[in-house]
C-alpha positions as CSV (number, residue, x, y, z in Angstrom):
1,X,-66.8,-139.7,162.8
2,X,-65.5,-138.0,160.1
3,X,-67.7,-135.7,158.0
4,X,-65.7,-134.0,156.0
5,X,-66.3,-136.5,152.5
6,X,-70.2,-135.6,152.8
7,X,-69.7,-132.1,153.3
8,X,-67.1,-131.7,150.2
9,X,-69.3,-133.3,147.8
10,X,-71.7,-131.0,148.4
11,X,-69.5,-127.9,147.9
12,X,-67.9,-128.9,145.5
13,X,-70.7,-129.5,143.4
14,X,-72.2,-126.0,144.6
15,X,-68.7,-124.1,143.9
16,X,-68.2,-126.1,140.1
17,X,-72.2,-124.9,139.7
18,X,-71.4,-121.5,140.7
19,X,-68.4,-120.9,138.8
20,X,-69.5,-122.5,136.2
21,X,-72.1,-120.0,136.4
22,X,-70.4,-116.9,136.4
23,X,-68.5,-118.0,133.8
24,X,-70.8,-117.9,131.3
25,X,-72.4,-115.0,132.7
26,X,-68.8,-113.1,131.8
27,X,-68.3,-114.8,128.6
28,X,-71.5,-115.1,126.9
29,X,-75.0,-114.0,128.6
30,X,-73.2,-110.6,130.3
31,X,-76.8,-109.4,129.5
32,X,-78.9,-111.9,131.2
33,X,-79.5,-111.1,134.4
34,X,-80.6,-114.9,135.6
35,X,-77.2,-116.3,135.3
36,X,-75.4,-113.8,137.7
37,X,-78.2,-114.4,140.3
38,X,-78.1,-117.9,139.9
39,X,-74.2,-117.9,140.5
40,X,-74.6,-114.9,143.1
41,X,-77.2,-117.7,145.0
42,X,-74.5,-120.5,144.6
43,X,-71.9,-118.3,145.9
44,X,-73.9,-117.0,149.4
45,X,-74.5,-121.5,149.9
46,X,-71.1,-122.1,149.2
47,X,-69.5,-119.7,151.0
48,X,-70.8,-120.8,153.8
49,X,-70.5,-124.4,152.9
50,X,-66.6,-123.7,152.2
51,X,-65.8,-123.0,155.9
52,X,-67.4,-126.0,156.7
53,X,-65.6,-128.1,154.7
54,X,-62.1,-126.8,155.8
55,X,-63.5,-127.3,159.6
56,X,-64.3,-130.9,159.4
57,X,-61.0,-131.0,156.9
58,X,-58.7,-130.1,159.2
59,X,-60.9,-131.9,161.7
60,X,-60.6,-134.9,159.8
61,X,-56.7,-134.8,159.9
62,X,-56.6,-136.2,163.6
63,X,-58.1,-139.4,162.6
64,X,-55.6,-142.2,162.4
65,X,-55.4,-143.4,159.2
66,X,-54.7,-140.5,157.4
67,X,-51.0,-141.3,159.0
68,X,-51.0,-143.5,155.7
69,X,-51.2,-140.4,153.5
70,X,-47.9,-138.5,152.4
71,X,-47.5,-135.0,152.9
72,X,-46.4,-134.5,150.0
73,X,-50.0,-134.8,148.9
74,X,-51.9,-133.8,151.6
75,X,-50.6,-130.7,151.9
76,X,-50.7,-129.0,148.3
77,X,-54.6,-130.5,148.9
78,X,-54.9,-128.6,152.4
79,X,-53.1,-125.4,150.9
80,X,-55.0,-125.0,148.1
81,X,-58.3,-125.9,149.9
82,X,-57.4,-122.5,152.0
83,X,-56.5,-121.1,148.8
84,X,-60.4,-121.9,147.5
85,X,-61.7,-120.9,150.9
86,X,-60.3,-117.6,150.6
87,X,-60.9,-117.0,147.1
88,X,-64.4,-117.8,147.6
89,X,-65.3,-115.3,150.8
90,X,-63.6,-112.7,149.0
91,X,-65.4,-113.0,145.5
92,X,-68.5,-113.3,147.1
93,X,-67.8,-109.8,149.0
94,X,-66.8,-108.3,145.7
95,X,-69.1,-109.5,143.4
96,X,-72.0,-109.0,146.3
97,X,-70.8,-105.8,146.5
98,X,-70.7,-104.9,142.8
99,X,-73.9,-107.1,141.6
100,X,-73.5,-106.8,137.8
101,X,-71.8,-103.8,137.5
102,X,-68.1,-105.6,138.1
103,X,-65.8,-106.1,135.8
104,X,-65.9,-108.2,133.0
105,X,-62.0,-108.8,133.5
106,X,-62.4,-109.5,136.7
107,X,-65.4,-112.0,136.6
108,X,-63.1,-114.0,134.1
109,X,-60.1,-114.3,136.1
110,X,-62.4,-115.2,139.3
111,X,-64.8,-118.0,137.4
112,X,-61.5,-119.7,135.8
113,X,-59.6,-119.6,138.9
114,X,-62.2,-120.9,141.1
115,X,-62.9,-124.2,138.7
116,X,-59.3,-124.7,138.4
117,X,-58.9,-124.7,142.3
118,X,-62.1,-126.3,143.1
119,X,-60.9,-129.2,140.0
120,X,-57.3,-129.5,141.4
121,X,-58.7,-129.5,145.1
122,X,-61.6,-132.3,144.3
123,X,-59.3,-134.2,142.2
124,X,-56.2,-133.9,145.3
125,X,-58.5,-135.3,147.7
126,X,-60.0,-138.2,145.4
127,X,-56.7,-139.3,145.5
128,X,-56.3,-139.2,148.9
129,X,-59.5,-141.1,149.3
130,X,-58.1,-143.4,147.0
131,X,-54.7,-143.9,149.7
132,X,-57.5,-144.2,152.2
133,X,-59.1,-146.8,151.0
């Protein structure tokens, strides 16, 4: 059974919430405590939502028809996907680490990044979906 279009739904709602979220904590409300925490909340469920995803992902590969699907779009989706997997685990550890002291710079470059690669990824796998179907 394949549960891998379940469990991306829900992270990738949690990881556009939580980027989302940091970026406007680094843009506009650096003061406001709320929407770092609210991020820094989305981040721990994501995180560990993330890892899940690539599991049943690669899980899901194995299945027989995803033969139908060209590699030349599954694996930019599977790259990237590892791409947003790591960049995830690793924010979380820094920003976790740093709370609200971390740089502004930084928090930029991380929210942007992850909502383009959590964008490209979702919109990647719609389209395999699409091939699927």
């Amino acid at each position: 059974m394949n549960f891998h279009p379940l469990v991306i739904y829900m992270t990738g709602s949690i990881l556009l919430t939580t980027y989302g979220g940091y970026l406007i904590h680094f843009s506009l409300l650096r003061n406001n405590s709320f929407s770092f925490y609210y991020a820094l909340t989305n981040h721990a469920i994501s995180s560990l939502l993330i890892v899940l995803a690539a599991l049943t992902g690669f899980a899901a590969e194995g299945l027989e028809n995803t033969e139908k699907v060209s590699a030349l779009l599954l694996t930019p989706h599977k790259v990237l996907a590892m791409a947003l997997v790591l960049l995830t685990l690793l924010s979380f550890i820094y920003l976790w680490i740093k709370q609200r002291d971390s740089d502004r710079k930084l928090g930029l470059i991380i929210s942007l990044t992850g909502l383009i690669l959590t964008l490209v990824v979702i919109l990647l796998g719609w389209r395999i979906r699409l091939i699927l179907a």
